[in-house]
Each structure stands twice: as structure tokens, then as C-alpha cells.
C-alpha positions as CSV (number, residue, x, y, z in Angstrom):
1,X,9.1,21.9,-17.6
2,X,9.0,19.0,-14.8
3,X,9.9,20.3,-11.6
4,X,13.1,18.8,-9.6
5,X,12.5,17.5,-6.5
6,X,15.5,16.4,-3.7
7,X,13.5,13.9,-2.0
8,X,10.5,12.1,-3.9
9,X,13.1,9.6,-5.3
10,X,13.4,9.0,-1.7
11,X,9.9,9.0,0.0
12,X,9.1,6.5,-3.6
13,X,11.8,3.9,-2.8
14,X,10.8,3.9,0.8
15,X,7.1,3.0,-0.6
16,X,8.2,0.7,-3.1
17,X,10.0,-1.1,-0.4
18,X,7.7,-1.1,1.9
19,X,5.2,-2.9,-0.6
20,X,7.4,-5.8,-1.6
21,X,8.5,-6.6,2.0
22,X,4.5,-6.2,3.0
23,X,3.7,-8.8,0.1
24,X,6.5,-11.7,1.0
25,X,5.5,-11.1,5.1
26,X,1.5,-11.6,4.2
27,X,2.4,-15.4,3.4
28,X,1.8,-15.9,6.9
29,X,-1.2,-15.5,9.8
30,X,-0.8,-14.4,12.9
31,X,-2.2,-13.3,16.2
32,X,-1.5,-9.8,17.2
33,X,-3.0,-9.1,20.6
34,X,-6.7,-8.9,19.9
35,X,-6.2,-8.9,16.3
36,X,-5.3,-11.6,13.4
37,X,-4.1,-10.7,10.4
38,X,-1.3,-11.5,7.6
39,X,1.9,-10.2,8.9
40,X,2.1,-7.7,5.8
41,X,0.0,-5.6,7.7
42,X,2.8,-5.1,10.4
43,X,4.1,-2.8,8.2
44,X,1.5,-2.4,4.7
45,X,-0.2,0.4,6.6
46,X,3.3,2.8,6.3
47,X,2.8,2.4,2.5
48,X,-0.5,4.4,3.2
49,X,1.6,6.6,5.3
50,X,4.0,7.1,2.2
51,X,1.2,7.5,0.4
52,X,-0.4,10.3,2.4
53,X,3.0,12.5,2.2
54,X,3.1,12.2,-1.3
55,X,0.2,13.5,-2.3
56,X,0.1,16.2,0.1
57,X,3.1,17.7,-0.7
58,X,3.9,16.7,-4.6
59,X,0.5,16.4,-5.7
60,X,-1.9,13.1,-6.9
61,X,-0.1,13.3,-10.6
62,X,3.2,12.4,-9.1
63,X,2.3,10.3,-6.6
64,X,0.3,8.5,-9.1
65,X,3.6,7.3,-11.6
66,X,4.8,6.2,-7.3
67,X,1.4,3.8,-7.4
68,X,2.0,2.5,-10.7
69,X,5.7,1.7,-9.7
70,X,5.0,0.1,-7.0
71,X,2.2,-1.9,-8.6
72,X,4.8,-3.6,-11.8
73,X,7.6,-4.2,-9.2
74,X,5.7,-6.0,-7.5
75,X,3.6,-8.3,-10.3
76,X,7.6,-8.4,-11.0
77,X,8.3,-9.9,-7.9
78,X,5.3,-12.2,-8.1
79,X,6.3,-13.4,-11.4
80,X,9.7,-14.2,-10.5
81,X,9.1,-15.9,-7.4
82,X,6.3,-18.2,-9.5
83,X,8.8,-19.0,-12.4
84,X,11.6,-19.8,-9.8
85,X,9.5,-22.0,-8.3
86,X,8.6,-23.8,-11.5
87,X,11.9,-24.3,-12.4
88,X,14.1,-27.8,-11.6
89,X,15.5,-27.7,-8.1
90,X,19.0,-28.4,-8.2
91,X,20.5,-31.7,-6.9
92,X,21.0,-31.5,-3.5
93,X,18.4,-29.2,-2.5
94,X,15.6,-30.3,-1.0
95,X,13.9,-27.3,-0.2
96,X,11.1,-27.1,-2.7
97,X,8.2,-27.7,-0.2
98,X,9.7,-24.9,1.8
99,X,9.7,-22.8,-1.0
100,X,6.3,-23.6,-2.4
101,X,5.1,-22.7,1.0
102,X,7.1,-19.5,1.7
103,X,7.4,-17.9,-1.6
104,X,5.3,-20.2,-4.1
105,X,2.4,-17.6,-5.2
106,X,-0.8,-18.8,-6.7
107,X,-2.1,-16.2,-9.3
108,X,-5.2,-15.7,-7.1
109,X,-3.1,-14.7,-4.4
110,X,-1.1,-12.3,-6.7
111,X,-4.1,-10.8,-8.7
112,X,-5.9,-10.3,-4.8
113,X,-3.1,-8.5,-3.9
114,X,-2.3,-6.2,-7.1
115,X,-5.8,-5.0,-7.1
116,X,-6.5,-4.7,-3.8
117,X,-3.4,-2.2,-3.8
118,X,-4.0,-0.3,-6.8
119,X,-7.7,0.6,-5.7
120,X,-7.2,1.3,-2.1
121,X,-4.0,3.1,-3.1
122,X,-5.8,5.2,-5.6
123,X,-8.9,5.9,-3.9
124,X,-6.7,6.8,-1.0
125,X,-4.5,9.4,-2.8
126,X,-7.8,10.5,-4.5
127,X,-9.7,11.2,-1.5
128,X,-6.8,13.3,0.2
129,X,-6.3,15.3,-2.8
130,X,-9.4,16.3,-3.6
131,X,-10.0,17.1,0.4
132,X,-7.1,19.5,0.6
133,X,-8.7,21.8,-2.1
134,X,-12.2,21.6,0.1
135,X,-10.3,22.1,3.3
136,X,-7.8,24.8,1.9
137,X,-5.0,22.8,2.8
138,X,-5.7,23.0,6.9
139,X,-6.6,19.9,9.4
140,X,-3.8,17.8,8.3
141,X,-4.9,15.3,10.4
142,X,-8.4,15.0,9.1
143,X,-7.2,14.6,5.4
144,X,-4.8,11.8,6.2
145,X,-6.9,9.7,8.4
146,X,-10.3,10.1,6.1
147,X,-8.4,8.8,3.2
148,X,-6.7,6.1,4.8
149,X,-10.0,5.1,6.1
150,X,-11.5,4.8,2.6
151,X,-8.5,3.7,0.8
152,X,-7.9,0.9,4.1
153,X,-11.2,-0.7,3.7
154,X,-11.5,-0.4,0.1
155,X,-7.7,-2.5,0.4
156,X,-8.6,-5.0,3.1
157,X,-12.3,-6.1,1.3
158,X,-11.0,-6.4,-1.9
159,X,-7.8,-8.6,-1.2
160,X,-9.3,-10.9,1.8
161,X,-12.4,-11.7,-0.5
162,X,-10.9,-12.7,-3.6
163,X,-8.0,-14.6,-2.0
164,X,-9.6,-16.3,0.5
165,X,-13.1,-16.6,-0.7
166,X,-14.0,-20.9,-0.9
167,X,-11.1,-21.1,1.1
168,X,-11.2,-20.1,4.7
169,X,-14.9,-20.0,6.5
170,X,-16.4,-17.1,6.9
171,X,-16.2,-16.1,10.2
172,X,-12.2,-16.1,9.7
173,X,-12.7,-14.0,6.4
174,X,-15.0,-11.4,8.4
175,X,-12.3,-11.4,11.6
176,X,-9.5,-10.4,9.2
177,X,-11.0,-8.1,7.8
178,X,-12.0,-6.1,10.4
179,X,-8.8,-7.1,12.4
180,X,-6.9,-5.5,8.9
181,X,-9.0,-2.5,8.5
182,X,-9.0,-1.6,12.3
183,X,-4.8,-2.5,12.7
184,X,-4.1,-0.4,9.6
185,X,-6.2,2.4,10.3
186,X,-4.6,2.9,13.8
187,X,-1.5,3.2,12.5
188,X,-2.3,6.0,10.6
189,X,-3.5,7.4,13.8
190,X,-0.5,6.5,15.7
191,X,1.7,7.7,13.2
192,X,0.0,11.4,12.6
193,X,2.3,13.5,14.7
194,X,5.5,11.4,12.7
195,X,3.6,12.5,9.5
196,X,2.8,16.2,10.1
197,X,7.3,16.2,10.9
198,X,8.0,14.9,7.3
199,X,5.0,16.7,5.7
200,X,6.6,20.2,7.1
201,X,10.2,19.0,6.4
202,X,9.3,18.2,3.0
203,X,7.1,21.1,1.8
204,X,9.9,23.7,3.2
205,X,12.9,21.8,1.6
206,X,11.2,21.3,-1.6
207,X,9.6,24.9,-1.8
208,X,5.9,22.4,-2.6
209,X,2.5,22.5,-1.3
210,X,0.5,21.2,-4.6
211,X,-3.0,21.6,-4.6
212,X,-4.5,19.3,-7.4
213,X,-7.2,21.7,-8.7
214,X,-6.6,21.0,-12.6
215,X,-5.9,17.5,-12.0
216,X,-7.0,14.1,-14.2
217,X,-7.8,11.8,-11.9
218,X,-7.9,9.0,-14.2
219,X,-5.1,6.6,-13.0
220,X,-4.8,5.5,-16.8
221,X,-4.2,9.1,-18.1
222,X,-0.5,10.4,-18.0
């Protein structure tokens, strides 16, 4: 019998969320300090976060179904915002070419994006989960930075390289990469104390602290 949780519904919206908003905000490029980067990753990185807490306390089976949620909503999005641009613009409007700009997807952008999440997503789930068992659930901190530092890079590779490769030189793809990877991975930092809060919250209100020691880890098996 499946379990009942209070708050995974929750923690899965605020992931879900998080995703879509990330994907829309990525449209543009911008200087941060020393860093450039799309401004998804003003906030992507809390997805990782999400990510992180879900696995640790409701194991990598649940937070997998999360993953593949987040992944459909947002080819969802993608495909609505690509056949509403397609459509005939109503007379009077005349806001296409802010449209196309804003919100008009290419499918390389949108197939950069879904894979780039789905692999960093999983690899990141994957790598905290299976370092809980060898750490016997202590040094927090250690499991969610090391798999945000895999599951980061694997992310900010895949999706600058197949959206922006022939498009943008080189030297702009390596600086936001690293700019990406760096940005999101201090995040995670930053926001470890914040995490260790809900973690605790979460594993004493839900009576769940699941160690995934029978678990398929194939992200295509139910």
C-alpha cells in the first residue's frame, strides 16, 4: 500500500513551478556581478534544492514520478507557447515580434532544455541516494552539495552545447558554462542551512527517512 504523505504534493508544486518560471526567464542573458548567464538560473538552481529534499526524505522512486512531472509540464508549456505563436495574430495586435522574441521557442531550444533537466535531474537524485546508504544517512551537507555538483554540470554542459552550439562563439559558450555551473552550485551552498530546516521539518512531520537500498534506478521503470 502507497504511503500518504502531508507535504510532497507540496515540495512537487514548488519544483514544478520553479521549472516553468526558470524556463520562460532563460529567454534572456545577463550580467550578474562576475558571472553571465540566462536568467533561469536566478532561480533553476532551487529546483536542485527541491530536488535534494525529495530524495532525502521520500526516497529516489517518488521523487522520480516529481522529475517526470516536471519534465511533460514543461514540453507542455513549450508546445503551447510554439503553437500560440503559429497561430494568426488578431487584428489589432501587433505584438508578434515581441512574442516571437519573448516566448517564441525553437525546438532546439526546447529539446536543450528537456534533456539537459532530465539528466542533470536524475543523475542528481541518483547520486544523493545512493550516497545516503554509503554515508548511513549522516553529513547532510556533503550528500546535497556532491550531487548537485554532478547533476549541475551534467545540466549546464548538456543544455549550453546543444542550444547554443553554431550559434554563439566559443568563448561565450565556455563563460556560461562555467558562469552556470559555478552560480548554481553556490546556491546550493548558500542555501544548506535553509535545507537541513525543511529536511528535519519534513522527516519528523511525515514520520520518513527512506533509504533507497532496493531501489530500480532506471528512470523508465515504474
Amino acid at each position: 500500500m502507497q504511503k500518504s504523505y502531508k507535504y510532497l504534493g507540496v515540495i512537487s508544486v514548488f519544483f514544478v513551478s520553479v521549472l516553468l518560471i526558470s524556463n520562460v526567464a532563460s529567454t534572456k542573458i545577463v550580467d550578474f556581478g562576475w558571472f553571465t548567464f540566462d536568467g533561469g538560473t536566478l532561480l533553476f538552481p532551487l529546483s536542485y534544492i527541491f530536488g535534494d529534499i525529495l530524495t532525502e526524505v521520500y526516497g529516489y522512486k517518488n521523487t522520480k514520478g516529481v522529475i517526470w512531472l516536471g519534465f511533460f509540464m514543461a514540453l507542455l508549456m513549450s508546445l503551447v507557447f510554439i503553437v500560440v505563436g503559429k497561430l494568426p495574430s488578431a487584428s489589432g495586435w501587433n505584438n508578434q515580434s515581441a512574442y516571437d522574441l519573448i516566448l517564441g521557442l525553437t525546438p532546439r531550444i526546447v529539446f536543450a532544455s528537456l534533456i539537459a533537466y532530465a539528466c542533470g535531474e536524475f543523475s542528481n537524485s541518483y547520486i544523493l541516494a545512493k550516497m545516503k546508504i554509503w554515508t548511513k544517512g549522516k553529513i547532510l551537507w556533503a550528500r546535497t552539495i556532491g550531487s548537485t555538483i554532478i547533476g549541475e554540470f551534467v545540466d549546464s554542459i548538456l543544455f549550453i552545447l546543444i542550444a547554443f552550439w553554431g550559434i554563439l562563439p566559443n568563448s561565450l559558450l565556455i563563460t556560461l558554462i562555467i558562469s552556470n555551473y559555478v552560480f548554481k552550485t553556490a546556491i546550493e551552498i548558500i542555501f544548506t542551512p535553509a535545507t537541513y530546516k525543511v529536511v528535519n521539518f519534513l522527516k519528523k512531520e511525515e514520520g520518513e527517512d527512506y533509504y533507497d537500498t532496493d531501489t530500480n534506478f532506471n528512470p523508465f521503470v515504474k
